[in-house]
C-alpha positions as CSV (number, residue, x, y, z in Angstrom):
1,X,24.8,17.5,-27.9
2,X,23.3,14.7,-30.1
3,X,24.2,10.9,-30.1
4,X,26.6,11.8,-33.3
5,X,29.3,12.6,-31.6
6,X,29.6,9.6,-30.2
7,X,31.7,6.6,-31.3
8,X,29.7,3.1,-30.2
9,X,32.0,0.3,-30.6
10,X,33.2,-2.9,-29.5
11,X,35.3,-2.6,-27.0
12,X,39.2,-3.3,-27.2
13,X,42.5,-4.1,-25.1
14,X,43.4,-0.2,-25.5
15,X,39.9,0.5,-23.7
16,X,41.5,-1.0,-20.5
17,X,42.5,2.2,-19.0
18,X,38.7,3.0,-18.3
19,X,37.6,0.4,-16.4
20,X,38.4,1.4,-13.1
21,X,36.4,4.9,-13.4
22,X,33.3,2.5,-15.1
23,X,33.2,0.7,-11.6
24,X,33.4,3.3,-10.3
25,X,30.3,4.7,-12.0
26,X,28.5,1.6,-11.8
27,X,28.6,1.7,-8.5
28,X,28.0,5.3,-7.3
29,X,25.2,5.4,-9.7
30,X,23.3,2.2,-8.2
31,X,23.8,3.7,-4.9
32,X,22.3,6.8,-6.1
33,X,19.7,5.0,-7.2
34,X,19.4,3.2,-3.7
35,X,18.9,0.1,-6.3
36,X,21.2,-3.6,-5.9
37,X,23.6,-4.3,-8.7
38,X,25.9,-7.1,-8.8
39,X,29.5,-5.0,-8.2
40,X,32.3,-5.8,-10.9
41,X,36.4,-5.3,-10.2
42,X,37.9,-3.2,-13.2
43,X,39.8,-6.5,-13.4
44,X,36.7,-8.0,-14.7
45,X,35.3,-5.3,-16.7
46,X,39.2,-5.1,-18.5
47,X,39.3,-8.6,-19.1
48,X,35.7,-8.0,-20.9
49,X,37.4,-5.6,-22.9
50,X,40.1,-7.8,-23.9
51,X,38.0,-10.3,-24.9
52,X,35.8,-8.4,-27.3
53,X,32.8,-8.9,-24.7
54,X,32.1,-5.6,-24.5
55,X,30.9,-2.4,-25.8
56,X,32.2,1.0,-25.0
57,X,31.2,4.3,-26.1
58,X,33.4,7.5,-26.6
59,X,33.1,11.3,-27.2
60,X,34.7,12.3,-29.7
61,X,37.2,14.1,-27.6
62,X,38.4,11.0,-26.0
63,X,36.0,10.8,-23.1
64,X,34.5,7.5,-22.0
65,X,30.6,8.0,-22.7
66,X,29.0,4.7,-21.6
67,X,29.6,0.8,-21.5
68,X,28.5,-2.8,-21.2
69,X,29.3,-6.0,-21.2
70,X,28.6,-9.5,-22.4
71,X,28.0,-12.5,-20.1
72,X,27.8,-16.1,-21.1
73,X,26.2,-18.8,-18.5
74,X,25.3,-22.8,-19.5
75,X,28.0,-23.1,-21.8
76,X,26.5,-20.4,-24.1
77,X,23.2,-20.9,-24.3
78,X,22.2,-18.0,-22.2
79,X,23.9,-14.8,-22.7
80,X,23.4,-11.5,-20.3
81,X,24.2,-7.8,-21.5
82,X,25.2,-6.4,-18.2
83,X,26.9,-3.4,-16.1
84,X,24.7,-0.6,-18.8
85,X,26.1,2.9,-17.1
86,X,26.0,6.3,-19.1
87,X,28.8,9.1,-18.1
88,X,26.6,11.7,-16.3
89,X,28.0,13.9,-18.4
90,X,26.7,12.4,-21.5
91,X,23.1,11.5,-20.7
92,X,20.0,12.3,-21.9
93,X,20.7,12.0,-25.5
94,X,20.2,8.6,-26.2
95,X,23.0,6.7,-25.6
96,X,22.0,3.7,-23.5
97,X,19.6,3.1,-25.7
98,X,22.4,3.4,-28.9
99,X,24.8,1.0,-26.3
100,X,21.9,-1.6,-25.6
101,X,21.6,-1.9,-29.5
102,X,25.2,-2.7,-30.1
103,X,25.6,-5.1,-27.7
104,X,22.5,-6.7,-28.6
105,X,23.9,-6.9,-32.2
106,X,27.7,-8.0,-30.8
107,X,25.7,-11.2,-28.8
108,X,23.8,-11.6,-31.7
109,X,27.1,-12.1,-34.0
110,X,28.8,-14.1,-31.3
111,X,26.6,-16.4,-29.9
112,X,23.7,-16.9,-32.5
113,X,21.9,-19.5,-31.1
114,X,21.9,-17.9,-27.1
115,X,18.9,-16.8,-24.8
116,X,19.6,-13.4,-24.3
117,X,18.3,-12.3,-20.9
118,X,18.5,-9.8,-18.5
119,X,18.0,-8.6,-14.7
120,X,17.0,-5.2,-14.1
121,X,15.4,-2.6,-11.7
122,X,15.6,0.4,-14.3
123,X,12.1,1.2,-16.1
124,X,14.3,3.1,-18.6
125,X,16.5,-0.3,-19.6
126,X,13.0,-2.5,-19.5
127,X,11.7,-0.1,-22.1
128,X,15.0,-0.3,-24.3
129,X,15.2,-4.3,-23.7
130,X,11.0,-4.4,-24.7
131,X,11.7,-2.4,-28.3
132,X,14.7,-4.8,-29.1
133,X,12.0,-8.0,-28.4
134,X,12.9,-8.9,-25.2
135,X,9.5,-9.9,-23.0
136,X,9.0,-10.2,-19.6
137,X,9.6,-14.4,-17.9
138,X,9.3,-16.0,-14.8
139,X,13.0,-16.7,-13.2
140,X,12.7,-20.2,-13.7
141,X,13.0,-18.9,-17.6
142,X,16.6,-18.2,-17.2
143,X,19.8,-20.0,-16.6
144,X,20.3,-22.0,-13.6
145,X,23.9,-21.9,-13.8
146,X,25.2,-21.7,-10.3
147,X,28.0,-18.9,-11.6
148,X,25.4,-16.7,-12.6
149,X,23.2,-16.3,-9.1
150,X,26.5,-15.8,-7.4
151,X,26.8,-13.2,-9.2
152,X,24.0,-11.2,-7.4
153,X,25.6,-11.7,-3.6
154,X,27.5,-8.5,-4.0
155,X,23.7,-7.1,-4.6
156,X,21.8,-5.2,-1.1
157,X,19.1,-7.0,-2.6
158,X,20.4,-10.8,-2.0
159,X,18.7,-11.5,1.0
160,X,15.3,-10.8,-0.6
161,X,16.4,-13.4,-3.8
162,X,17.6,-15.8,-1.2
163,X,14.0,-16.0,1.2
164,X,12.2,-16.2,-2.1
165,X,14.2,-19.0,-2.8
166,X,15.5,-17.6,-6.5
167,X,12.0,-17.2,-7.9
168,X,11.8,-13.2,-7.4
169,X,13.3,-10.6,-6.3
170,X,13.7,-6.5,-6.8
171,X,14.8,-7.3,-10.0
172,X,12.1,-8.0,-13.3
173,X,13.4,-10.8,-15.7
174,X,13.1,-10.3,-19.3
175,X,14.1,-12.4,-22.6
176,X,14.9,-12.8,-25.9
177,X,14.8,-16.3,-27.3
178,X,15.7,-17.2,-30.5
179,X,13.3,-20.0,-31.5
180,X,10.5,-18.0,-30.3
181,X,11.7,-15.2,-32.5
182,X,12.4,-17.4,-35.8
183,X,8.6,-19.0,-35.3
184,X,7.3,-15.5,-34.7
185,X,8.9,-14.5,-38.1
186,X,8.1,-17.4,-39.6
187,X,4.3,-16.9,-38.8
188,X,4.4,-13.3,-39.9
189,X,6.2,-14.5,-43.4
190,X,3.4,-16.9,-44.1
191,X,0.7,-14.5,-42.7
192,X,2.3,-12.1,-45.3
193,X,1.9,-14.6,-48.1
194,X,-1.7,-15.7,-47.2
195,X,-2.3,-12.0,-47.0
196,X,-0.9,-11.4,-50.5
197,X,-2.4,-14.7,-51.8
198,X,-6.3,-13.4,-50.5
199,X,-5.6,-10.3,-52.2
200,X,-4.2,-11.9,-56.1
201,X,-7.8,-13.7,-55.2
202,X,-10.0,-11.1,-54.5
203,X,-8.0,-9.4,-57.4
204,X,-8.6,-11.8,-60.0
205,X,-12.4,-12.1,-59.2
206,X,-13.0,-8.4,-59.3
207,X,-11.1,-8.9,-63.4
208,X,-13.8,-11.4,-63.8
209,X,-16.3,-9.5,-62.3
210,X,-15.3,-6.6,-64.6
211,X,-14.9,-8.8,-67.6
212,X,-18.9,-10.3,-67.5
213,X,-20.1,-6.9,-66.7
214,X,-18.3,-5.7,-70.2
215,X,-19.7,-8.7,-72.0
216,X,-22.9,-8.3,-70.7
217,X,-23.1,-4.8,-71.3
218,X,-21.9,-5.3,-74.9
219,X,-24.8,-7.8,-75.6
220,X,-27.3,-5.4,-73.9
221,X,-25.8,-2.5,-76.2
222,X,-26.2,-5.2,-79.4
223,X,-29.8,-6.3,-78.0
224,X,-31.1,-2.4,-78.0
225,X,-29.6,-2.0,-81.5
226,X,-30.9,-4.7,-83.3
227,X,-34.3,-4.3,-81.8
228,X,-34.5,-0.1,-82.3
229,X,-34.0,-1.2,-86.4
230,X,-36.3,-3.7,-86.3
231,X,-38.9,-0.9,-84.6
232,X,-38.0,1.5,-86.7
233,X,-38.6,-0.7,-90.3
234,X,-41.7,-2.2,-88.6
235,X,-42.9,1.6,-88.2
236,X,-41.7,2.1,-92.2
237,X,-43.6,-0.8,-93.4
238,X,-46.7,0.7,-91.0
């Protein structure tokens, strides 16, 4: 089986009939896991679908493969992908990674300008997150929209969040901002340029370099002439 068979889209209102068995999974597989995750109704995860807030990926029998969704908090300036979960069926060949992409992309297209954060206990979605830019932040880094934390009482892990006062928790924090990303590209653009600039540089010096080594080459091979005939008529007239 390779990630080719799957279809990785944005999910639509025809997706709806899958959200029940995606809470479903979502929810047996953090239990499995003996991890917290904030539990969703297939009311919410539909309306997700509906929305266009979501990506869904299908075998290309029909099957439902895997899933996410978008969340927005501070009136768009932060956005979460949340809810990953891969069919059992279907993993091991790629496709959270493949589903984390397009979403990424889908929050890119819709909000632009948004902090794209997330919440997670999984070493295998910090890894995916770390290759797409995200880096790891302090919880003070994220929103402090009110919505959003409730959001985690449906968690085993709430009480820990709530003693630490919402500083820590189970969870690791991770980011992917915008304006840090625009300056980092910025910064590489002009290292590129002062890189290429050093090298025209070095370039044209080595030219002139090569240029007084021909001329003083030519002179040396006119000096050696001139004075090998004036030896060899001094040696005539001797």
């Amino acid at each position: 089986m390779t990630i080719s068979e799957f279809l990785i889209i944005p999910a639509k209102p025809e997706h709806v009939i899958y959200a029940e068995t995606i809470c479903s999974e979502m929810f047996e597989s953090a239990k499995a896991r003996g991890t917290g995750i904030a539990r969703r109704k297939p009311e919410y995860v539909a309306n997700k679908m509906i929305e266009g807030k979501a990506v869904i990926a299908l075998h290309k029998d029909g099957r439902w493969a895997g899933f996410v969704y978008i969340e927005t908090w501070g009136h768009g300036d932060y956005v979460a992908n949340s809810g990953l979960i891969v069919n059992p069926e279907f993993r091991k060949v790629g496709l959270a990674k493949a589903i984390k992409k397009r979403v990424f992309e889908l929050s890119r297209e819709k909000y632009p300008h948004a902090k794209i954060f997330g919440l997670t206990t999984g070493l295998a979605v910090m890894k995916i997150n770390s290759e797409l830019g995200y880096e790891p932040v302090t919880y003070s880094e994220l929103t402090q929209d009110e919505e959003f934390w409730k959001g985690c009482q449906s968690c085993v892990n709430y009480d820990i969040l709530l003693s630490k006062d919402r500083k820590n928790c189970m969870c690791t924090a991770m980011l992917w901002d915008p304006v840090d990303k625009e300056r980092e590209l910025k910064e590489k653009i002009q290292r590129k340029a002062e890189a290429k600039e050093r090298l025209e540089r070095i370039t044209q010096k080595q030219s002139l370099l090569k240029r007084i080594e021909a001329k003083l080459w030519k002179s040396a091979k006119k000096f050696v002439a001139v004075n090998f005939h004036k030896s060899k008529k001094v040696v005539k007239e001797f």
